[in-house]
N, C-alpha and C positions, 0 to 999 in steps of 0.2 A: 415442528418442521425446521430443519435447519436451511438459514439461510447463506450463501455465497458471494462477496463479494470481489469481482472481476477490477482489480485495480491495475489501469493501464499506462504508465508513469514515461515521460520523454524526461532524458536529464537536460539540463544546463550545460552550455558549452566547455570543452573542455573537462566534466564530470563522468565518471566511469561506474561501469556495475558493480567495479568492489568495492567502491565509495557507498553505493545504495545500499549494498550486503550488509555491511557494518555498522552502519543507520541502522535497518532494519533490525539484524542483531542486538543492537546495546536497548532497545526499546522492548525486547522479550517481556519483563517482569512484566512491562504498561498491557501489553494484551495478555497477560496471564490473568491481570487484576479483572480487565475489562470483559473480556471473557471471548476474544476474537483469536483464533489458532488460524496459522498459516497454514494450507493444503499441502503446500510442495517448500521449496529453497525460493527466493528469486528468481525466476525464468529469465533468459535473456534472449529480446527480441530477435530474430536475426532479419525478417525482414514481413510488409503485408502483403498477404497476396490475394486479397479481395478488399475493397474498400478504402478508406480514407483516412483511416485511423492512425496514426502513426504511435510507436513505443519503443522505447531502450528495455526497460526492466515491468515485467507483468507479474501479478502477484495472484494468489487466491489464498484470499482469509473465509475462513467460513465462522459462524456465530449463531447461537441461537435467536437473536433477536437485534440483528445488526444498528437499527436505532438507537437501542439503547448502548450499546456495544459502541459507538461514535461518541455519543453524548459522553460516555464517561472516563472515554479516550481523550476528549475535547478536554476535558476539567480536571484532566488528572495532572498534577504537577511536573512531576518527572517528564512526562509528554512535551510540555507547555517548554520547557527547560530545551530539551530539544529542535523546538521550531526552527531556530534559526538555522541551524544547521541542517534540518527539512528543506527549507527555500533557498538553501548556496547551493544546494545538489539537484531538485525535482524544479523544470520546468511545469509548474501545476496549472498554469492557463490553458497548455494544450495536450492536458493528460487527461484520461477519462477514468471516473471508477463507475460501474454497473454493479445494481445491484439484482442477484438472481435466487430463487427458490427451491428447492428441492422439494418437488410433488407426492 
């Protein structure tokens, strides 16, 4: 079963969505390796209209086996290389990712 994950990202002040794009872009090959495929482009929030949640850019990766699919995202070089540039752009204290299943 394929699973889905619901990455729901607020930037950092002054950071834009076409800053997240292009993050998101130059890190292709790392989810090709790991085995995690985007659903859609970057979505870009426009606003919530239920709940408490807030987002700039929402994402859906889906994977067969999103654990391990993290785990080897986490350890992969090229990714690690990236980080920093991960945390000038994504407010991640009040982002949420969910993880969801297809039945």
């Amino acid at each position: 079963m394929s699973q889905l994950l619901l990455d729901i990202l607020k930037l950092k002040p002054g950071k834009t969505a076409a800053e997240a794009t292009a993050y998101f872009d130059s890190l292709k090959p790392v989810f090709e390796r790991v085995g995690l495929s985007r659903s859609d482009v970057p979505l870009v929030a426009l606003k919530t209209l239920r709940g408490s949640t807030e987002a700039d850019v929402v994402n859906l990766w889906q994977s067969n086996d999103a654990a391990t699919s993290m785990g080897a995202m986490a350890a992969d070089a090229e990714y690690q290389s990236k980080v920093p540039l991960r945390d000038e752009i994504f407010d991640l204290e009040n982002s949420t990712v969910i993880l969801t299943q297809r039945s």
